[in-house]
N, C-alpha and C positions, 0 to 999 in steps of 0.2 A: 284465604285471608282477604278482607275485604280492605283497600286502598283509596284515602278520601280523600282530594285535592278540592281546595277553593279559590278559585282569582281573588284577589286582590281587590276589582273591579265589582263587584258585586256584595251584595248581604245576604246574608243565613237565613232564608225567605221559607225551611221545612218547618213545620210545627212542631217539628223534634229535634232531639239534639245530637250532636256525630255519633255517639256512643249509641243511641237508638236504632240511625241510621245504617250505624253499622251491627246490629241486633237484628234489627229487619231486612237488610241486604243478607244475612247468613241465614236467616229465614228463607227466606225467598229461593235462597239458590239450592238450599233442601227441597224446597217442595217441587223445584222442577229438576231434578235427580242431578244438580251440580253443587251435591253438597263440599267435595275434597278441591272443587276447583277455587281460584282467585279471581276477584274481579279489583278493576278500580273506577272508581264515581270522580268525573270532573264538573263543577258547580261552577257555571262558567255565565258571563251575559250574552244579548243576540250579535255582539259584533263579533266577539270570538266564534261563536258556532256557525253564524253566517260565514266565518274565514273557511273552518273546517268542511261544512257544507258547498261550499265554490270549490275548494282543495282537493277534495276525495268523494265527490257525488256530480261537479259540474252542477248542482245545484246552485240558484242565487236565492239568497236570505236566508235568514234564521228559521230554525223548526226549532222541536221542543225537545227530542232527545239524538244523539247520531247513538250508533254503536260500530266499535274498531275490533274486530276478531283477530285473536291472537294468532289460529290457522284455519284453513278448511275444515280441518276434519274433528277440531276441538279436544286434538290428543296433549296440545299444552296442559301445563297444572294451571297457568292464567288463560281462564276466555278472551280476553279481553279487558278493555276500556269502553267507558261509556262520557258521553261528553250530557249535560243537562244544561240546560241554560234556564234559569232562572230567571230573566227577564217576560220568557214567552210562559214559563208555568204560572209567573204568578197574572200574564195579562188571561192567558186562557181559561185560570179560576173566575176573574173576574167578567169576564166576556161570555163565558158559558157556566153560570152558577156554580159551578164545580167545588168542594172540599179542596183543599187546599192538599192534607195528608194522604188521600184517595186518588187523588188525581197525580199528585206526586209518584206516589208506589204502583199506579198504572204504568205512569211512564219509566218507570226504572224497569218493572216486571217486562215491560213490552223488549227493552233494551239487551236485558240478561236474554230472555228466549233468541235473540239475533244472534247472541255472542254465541248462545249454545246449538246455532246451526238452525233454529226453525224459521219458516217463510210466512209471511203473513196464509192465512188460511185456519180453519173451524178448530183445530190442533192446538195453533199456536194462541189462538183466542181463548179456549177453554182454561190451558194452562197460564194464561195471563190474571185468569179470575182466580184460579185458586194458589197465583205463588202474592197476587193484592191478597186474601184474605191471611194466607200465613204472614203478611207481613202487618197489616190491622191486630191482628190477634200478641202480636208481642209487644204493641204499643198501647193496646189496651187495658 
């Protein structure tokens, strides 16, 4: 089951709409073998992720997506949570010509493979390309 949360603080900046998003998030976690798992999408601005990011990484400022794993070993029915801030997607569309809905389901695909246990590396990159194209493909 996919889980949509939106701040209050923020506006609906995907070019799709939840019921898409969450069409394309159950995409997505088929094509990287978590199809029976749950996730949930927090659409949040850079002050909140900036909180999150100082909170639980000792990082300072906003990035563009965090991911919170349910456990180690990803034996939950929920991976996780994902936090999105939407202030940094839509400045990074614009900042680096970027699609709006491409760059969107990058960073979610990038988010779900974290939840689902993988490190950055050739692996995790591969499967980032083909869980964006299943998710292109149901909005198309």
């Amino acid at each position: 089951m996919i889980t949509i949360k939106k701040s209050q603080s923020v506006d609906w900046l995907l070019p799709f709409s939840r019921t898409e998003l969450t069409r394309v998030m159950e995409a997505m976690l088929s094509a990287i073998k978590q199809e029976d798992k749950d996730v949930e999408i927090n659409l949040v601005d850079d002050a909140t992720i900036a909180d999150l990011n100082a909170s639980f990484l000792q990082c300072d400022g906003p990035t563009n997506i965090l991911s919170f794993p349910s456990t180690e070993d990803g034996s939950a029915q929920s991976i996780g949570w994902l936090a999105l801030s939407m202030d940094t997607l839509e400045r990074e569309c614009l900042l680096y010509g970027q699609d709006r809905a491409e760059h969107a389901l990058r960073l979610i695909a990038h988010g779900m493979l974290h939840l689902a246990g993988y490190d950055h590396g050739d692996e995790m990159f591969a499967l980032t390309d083909v869980a964006v194209d299943a998710g292109l493909n149901t909005i198309k």
